[in-house]
C-alpha positions in Angstrom: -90.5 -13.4 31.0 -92.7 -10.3 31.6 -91.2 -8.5 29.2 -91.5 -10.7 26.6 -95.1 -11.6 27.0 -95.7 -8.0 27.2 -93.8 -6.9 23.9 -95.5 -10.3 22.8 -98.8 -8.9 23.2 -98.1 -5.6 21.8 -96.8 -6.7 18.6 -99.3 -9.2 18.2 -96.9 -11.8 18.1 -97.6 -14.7 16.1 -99.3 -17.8 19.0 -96.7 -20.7 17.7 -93.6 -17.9 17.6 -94.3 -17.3 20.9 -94.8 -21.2 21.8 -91.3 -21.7 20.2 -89.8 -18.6 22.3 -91.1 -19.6 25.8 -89.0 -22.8 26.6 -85.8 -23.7 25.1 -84.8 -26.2 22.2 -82.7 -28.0 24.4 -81.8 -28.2 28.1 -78.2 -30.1 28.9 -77.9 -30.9 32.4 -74.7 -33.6 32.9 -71.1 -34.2 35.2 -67.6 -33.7 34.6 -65.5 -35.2 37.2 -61.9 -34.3 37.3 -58.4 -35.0 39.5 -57.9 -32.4 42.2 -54.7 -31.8 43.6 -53.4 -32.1 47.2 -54.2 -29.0 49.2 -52.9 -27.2 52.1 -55.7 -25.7 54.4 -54.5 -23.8 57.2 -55.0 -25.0 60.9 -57.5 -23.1 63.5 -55.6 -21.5 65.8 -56.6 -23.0 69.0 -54.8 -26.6 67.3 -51.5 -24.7 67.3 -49.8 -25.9 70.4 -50.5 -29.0 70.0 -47.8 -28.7 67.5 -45.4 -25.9 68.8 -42.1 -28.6 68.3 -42.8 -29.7 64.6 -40.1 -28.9 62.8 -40.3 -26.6 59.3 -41.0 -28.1 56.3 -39.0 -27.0 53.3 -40.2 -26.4 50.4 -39.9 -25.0 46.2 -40.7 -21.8 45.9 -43.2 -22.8 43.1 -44.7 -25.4 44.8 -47.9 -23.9 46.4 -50.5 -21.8 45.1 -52.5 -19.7 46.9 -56.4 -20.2 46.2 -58.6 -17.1 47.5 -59.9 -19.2 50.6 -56.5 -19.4 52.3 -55.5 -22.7 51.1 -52.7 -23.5 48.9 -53.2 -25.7 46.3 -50.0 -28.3 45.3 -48.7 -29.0 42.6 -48.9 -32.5 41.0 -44.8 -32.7 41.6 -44.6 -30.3 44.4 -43.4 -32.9 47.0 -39.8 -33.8 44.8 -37.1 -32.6 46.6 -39.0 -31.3 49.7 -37.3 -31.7 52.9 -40.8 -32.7 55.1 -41.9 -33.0 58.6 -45.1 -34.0 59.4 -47.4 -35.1 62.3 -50.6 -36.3 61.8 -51.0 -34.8 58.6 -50.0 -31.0 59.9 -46.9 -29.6 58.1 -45.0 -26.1 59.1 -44.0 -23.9 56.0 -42.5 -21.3 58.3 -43.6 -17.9 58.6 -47.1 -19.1 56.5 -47.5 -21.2 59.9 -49.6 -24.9 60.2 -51.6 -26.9 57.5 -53.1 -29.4 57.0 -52.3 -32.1 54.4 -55.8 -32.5 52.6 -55.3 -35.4 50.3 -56.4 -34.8 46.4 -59.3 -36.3 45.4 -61.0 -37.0 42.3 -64.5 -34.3 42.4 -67.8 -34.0 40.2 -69.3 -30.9 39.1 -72.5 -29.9 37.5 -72.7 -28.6 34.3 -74.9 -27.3 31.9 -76.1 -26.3 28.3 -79.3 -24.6 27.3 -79.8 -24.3 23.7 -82.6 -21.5 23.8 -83.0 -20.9 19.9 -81.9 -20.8 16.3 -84.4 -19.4 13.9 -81.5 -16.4 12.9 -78.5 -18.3 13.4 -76.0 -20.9 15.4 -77.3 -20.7 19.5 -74.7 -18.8 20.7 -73.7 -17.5 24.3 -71.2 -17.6 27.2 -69.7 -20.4 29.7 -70.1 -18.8 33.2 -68.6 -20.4 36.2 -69.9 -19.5 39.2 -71.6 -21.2 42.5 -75.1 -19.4 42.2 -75.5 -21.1 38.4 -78.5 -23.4 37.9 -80.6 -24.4 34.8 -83.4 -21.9 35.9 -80.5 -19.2 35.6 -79.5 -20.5 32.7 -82.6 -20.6 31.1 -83.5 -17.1 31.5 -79.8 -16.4 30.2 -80.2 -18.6 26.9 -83.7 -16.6 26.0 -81.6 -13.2 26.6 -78.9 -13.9 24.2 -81.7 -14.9 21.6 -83.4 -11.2 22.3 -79.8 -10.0 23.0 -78.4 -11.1 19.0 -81.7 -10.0 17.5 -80.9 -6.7 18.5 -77.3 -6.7 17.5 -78.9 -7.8 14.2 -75.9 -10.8 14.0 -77.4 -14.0 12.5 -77.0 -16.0 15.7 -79.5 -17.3 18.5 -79.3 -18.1 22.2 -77.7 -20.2 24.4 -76.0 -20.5 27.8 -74.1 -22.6 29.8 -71.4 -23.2 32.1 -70.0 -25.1 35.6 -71.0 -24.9 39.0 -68.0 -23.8 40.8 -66.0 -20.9 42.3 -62.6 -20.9 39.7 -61.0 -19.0 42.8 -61.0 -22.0 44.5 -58.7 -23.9 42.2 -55.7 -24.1 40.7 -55.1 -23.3 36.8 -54.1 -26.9 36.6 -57.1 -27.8 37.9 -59.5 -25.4 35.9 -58.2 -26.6 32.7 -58.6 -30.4 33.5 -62.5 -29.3 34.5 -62.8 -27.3 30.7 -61.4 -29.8 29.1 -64.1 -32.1 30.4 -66.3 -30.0 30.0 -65.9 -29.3 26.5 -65.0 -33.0 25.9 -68.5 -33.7 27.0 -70.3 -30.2 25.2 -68.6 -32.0 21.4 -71.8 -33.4 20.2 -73.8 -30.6 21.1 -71.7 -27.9 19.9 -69.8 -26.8 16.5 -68.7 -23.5 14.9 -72.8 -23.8 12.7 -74.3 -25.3 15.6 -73.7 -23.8 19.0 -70.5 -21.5 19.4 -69.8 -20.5 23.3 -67.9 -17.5 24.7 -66.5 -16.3 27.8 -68.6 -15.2 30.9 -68.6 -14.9 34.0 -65.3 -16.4 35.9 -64.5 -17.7 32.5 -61.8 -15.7 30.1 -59.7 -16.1 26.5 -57.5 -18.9 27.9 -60.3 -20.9 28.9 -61.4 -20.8 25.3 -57.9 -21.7 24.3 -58.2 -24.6 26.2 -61.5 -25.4 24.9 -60.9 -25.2 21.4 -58.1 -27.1 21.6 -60.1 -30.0 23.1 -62.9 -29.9 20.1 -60.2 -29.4 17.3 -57.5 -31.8 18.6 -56.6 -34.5 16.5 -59.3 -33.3 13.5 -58.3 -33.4 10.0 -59.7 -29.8 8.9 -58.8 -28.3 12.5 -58.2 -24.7 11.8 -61.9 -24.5 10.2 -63.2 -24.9 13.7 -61.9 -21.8 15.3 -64.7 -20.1 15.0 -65.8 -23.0 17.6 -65.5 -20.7 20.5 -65.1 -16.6 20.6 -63.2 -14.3 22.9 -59.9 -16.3 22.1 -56.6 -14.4 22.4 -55.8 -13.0 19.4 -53.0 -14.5 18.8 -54.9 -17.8 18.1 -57.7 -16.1 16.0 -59.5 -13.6 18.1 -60.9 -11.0 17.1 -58.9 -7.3 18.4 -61.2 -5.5 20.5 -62.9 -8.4 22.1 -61.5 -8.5 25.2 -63.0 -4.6 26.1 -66.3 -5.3 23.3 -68.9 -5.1 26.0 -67.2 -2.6 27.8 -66.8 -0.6 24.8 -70.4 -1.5 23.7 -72.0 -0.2 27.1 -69.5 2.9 26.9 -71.2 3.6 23.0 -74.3 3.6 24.7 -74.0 5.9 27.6 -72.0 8.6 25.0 -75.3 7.9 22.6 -77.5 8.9 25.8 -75.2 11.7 27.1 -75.9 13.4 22.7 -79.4 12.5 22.6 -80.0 14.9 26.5 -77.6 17.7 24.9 -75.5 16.8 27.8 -71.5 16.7 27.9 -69.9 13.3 28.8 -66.8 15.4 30.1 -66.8 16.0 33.5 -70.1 14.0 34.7 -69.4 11.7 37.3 -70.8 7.9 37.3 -70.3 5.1 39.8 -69.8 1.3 39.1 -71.3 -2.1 40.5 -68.9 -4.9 39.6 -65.1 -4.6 38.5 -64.4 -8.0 36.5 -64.2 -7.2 32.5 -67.1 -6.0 31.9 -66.8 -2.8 34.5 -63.1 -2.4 34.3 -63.4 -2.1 30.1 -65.9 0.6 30.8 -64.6 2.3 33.1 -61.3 3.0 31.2 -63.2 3.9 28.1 -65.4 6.3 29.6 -62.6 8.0 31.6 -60.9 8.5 28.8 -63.9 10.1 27.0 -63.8 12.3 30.0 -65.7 11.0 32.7 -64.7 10.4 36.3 -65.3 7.5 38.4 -66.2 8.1 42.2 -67.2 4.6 43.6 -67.1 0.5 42.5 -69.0 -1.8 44.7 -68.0 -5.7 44.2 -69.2 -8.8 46.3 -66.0 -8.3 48.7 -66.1 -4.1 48.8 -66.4 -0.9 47.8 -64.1 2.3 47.2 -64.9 5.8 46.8 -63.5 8.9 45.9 -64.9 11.9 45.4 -62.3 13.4 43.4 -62.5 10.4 41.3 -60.5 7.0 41.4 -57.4 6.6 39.2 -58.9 3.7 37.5 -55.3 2.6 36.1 -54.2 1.5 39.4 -57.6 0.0 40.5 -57.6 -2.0 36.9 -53.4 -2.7 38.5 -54.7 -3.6 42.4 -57.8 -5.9 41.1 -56.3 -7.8 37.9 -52.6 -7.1 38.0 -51.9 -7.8 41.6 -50.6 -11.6 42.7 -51.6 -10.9 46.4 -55.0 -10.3 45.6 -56.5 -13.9 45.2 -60.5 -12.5 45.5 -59.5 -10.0 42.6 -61.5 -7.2 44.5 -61.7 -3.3 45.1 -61.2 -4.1 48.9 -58.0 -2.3 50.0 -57.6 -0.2 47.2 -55.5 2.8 48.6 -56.9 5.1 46.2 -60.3 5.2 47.4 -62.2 5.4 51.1 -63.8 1.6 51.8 -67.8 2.6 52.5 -70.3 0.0 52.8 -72.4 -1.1 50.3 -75.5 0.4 51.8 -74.1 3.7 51.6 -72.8 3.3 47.4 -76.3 3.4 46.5 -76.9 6.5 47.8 -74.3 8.4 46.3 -74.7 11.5 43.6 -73.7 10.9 40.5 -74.8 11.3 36.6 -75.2 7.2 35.8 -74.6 4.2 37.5 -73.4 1.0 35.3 -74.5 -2.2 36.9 -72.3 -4.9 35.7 -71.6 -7.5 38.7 -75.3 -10.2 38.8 -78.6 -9.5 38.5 -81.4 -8.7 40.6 -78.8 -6.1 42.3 -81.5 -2.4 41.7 -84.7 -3.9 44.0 -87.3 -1.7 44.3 -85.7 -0.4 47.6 -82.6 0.0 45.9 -84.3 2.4 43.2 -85.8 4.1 45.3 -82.3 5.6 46.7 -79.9 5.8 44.0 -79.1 9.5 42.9 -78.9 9.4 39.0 -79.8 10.3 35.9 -79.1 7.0 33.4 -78.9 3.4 34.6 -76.8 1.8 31.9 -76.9 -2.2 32.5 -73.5 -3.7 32.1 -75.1 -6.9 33.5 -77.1 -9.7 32.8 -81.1 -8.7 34.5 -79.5 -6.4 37.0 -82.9 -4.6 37.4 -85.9 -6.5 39.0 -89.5 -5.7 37.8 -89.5 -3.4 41.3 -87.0 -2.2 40.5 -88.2 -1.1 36.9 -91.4 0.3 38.1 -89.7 2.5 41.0 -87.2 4.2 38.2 -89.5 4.9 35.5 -91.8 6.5 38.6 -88.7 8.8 39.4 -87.8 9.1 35.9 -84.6 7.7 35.7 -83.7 6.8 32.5 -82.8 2.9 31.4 -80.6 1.8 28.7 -81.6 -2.1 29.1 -78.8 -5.0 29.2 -80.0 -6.2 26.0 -78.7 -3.7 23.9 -76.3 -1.6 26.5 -74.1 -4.7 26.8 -73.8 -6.7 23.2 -71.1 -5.4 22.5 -69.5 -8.6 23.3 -71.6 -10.7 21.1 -71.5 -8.6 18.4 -67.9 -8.3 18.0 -68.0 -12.8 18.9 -70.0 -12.3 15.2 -67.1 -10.2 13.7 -64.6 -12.5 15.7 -66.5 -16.0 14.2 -66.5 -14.2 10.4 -62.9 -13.7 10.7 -62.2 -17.2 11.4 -64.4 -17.9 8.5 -62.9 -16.0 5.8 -59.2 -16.6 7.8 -59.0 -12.6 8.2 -57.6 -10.3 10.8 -59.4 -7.2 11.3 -57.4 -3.8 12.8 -58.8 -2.7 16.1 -60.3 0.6 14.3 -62.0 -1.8 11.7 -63.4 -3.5 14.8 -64.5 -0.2 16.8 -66.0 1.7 14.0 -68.5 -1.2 13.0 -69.1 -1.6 16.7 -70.2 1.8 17.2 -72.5 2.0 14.1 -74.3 -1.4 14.9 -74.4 -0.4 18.9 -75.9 3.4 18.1 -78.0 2.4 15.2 -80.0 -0.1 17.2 -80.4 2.0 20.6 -81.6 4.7 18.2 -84.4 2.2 16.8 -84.9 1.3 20.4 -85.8 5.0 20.9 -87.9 5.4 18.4 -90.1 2.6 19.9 -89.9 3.8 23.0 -91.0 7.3 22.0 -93.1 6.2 18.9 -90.6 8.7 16.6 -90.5 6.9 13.5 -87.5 7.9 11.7 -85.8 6.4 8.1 -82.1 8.0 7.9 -79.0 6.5 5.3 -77.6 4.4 8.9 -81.0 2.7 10.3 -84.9 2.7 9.5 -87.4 2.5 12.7 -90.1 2.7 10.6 -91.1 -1.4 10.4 -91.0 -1.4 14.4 -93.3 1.2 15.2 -96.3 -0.2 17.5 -98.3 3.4 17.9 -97.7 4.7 21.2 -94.9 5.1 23.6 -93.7 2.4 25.8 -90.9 2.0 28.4 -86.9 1.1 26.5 -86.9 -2.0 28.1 -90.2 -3.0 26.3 -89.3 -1.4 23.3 -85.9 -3.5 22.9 -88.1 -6.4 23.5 -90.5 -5.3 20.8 -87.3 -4.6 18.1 -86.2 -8.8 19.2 -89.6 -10.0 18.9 -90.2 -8.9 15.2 -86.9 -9.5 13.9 -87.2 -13.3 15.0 -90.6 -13.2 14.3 -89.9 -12.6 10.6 -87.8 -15.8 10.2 -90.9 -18.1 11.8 -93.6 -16.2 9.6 -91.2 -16.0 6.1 -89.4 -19.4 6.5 -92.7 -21.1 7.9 -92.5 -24.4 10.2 -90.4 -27.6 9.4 -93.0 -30.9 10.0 
């Protein structure tokens, strides 16, 4: 909340606005519980003789599937037909070697729902699940969708929510009983005017699916409420474009940068933290627009390639590839594995940050060699770590506008399902760019105090007399665009 109370102070912002912006509406802490399946977790090594005459267990082909940890996770009817031997709950599934029978059980989780605020519009944000999710995380996420949507200029406010869990751990089965809960339990606090959720973090389209379906099952005006949830498959309302919208968004904003410096896009070199949609969108965009990708850093590894990585076969080894359970860059054979110390030290034009936040630390700043952070992320910069690149004068496009792409097209997506339209992907692009550019250009302006009035945006209104850092000034173009609801609309008693 520095920012905000500094951009607060600047603008002079009105002492019950900012009252009303410091905490959220609402704060939903609750359970789901779900039915696990059984599991299959492999045996230690030394336990292996003890079992060296068990026979082989035999059994479907479809049976099993393999979770990231090692286990296997089995299907509700996986046992019909199966020719088994066991001792003391140990089974042989031949060359896959010795399990153990772990015997399903029925599991809670924690889950959340922070309703931030709604002075311009529905709360709206993503469902992340994740282990390293609690309501102080999801506070700060809730307040950054409301500054997030004012700056998009949609007519939506801020929210956040999701489970704590790993969804590597389980089975799709299994993930879709724990949504459906989920959303079964989110119906009275939710509805496509009230609170409309998205994907996030370890969450994608067909968890949306699967979530709609559970609001809008059985109601008698059911195809009004798709607009419940956004980032649905397009083939049950989505919007075209949604899936690479932040992707696209962040790659708008680096090309915007790259015009602004009299720089060329072609050619420059950039490296990546984080591969899931959000990096893997941008990084086919911008290679297409002629950058090159040298190094990706995830939580399980990092690649490099100073020639540049083929990011088609990356996208093909992380998302496209069975075998890969942890969905990482580890083993890609296109790339040299480096450590992760060593990927923040590497040359390059701009680094995109889009894996968790509080990844650049001061110490982590004070190494990279770049030109342009470009925040894919959610608060992937620290305060440190702010302070250490504006010293160097490395340049910052700030999450807040660099990645809402996604929750501006969710706005296009939710109007579509409105007015029961379908948009082309061009249709979708082109509006995406001219929001995207228009507001980093008034973010600029702050910045540099350049007031400017052209026929596509007017800085003008947001000009506070002096220059300020971008991640202030995107603060400052939030701040009096919600501001103006509270001050025009007044207070309701």
């Amino acid at each position: 909340m520095e920012v905000f109370h500094a951009a607060a102070d600047l603008v002079g912002l009105n002492g019950r606005v900012r009252l009303e912006l410091e905490e959220p509406d609402y704060e939903h802490i609750f359970y789901v519980t779900a039915d696990l399946n059984d599991r299959l977790a492999p045996i230690a090594p030394a336990e292996g003789a003890r079992y060296a005459k068990l026979a082989a267990s035999s059994l479907r082909q479809d049976a099993l599937i393999p979770l990231f940890d090692g286990k296997f996770s089995l299907r509700p009817d996986g046992l019909r037909g199966a020719d088994l031997h066991v001792e003391n709950g140990v089974i042989r599934l031949g060359e896959k070697g010795l399990f153990h029978i772990e015997e399903g059980k029925s599991r809670r989780f924690k889950a959340y729902r922070v309703q931030h605020n709604q002075a311009r519009g529905p709360y709206k944000g993503g469902t992340r699940y994740h282990n390293a999710v609690s309501l102080d995380v999801f506070k700060m996420l809730a307040a950054e969708m409301t500054w997030k949507t004012a700056i998009a200029d949609v007519p939506f406010g801020g929210g956040k929510g999701g489970i704590k869990l790993d969804p590597r751990e389980y089975s799709k089965d299994e993930l879709e009983a724990i949504s459906l809960r989920y959303m079964y339990k989110l119906k009275p606090m939710i509805g496509p005017d009230i609170d409309i959720p998205a994907p996030d973090v370890g969450t994608n389209g067909e968890v949306m699916a699967w979530m709609f379906r559970q609001f809008s099952d059985g109601e008698r005006e059911r195809h009004t409420m798709r607009g419940i949830v956004t980032g649905k498959d397009v083939k049950i309302g989505g919007s075209e474009g949604r899936v690479k919208a932040t992707g696209q968004g962040l790659a708008f904003c680096v090309e915007e940068w790259f015009q602004d410096q009299g720089l060329s896009l072609e050619g420059s070199r950039f490296i990546l933290q984080g591969f899931g949609n959000v990096g893997s969108c941008a990084a086919e965009i911008l290679c297409a627009m002629g950058a090159r990708l040298i190094a990706v850093n995830d939580a399980d590894g990092t690649v490099y390639n100073p020639d540049g990585l083929d990011v088609a076969a990356l996208v093909a080894h992380v998302h496209q590839n069975r075998e890969n359970l942890k969905r990482s860059v580890a083993g890609f054979a296109g790339g040299q594995a480096i450590s992760k110390n060593d990927f923040w030290e590497i040359e390059a034009d701009f680094l995109l940050p889009c894996a968790l936040g509080d990844e650049i630390t001061g110490d982590v700043a004070s190494r990279i060699k770049v030109k342009l952070v470009a925040e894919g992320a959610n608060h992937p910069t620290t305060p440190e770590g702010d302070e250490v690149l504006a010293a160097r004068k490395i340049d910052l496009i700030p999450d807040i506008i660099a990645n809402s792409g996604g929750v501006t097209v969710s706005y296009y997506e939710w109007i579509q399902n409105k007015r029961m339209e379908h948009w082309t992907e061009a249709e979708v692009n082109a509006r995406l760019e001219k929001a995207i550019k228009s507001n980093y250009r008034i973010i600029k302006d702050i910045s540099l105090d350049r007031p400017r009035r052209t026929p596509e945006f007017n800085s003008t209104p947001f000009m506070i007399g002096r220059k300020i850092p971008t991640r202030t000034a995107a603060m400052v173009l939030a701040l009096k665009r919600i501001e103006a609801h509270y001050l025009i609309e007044g207070f309701s008693q």
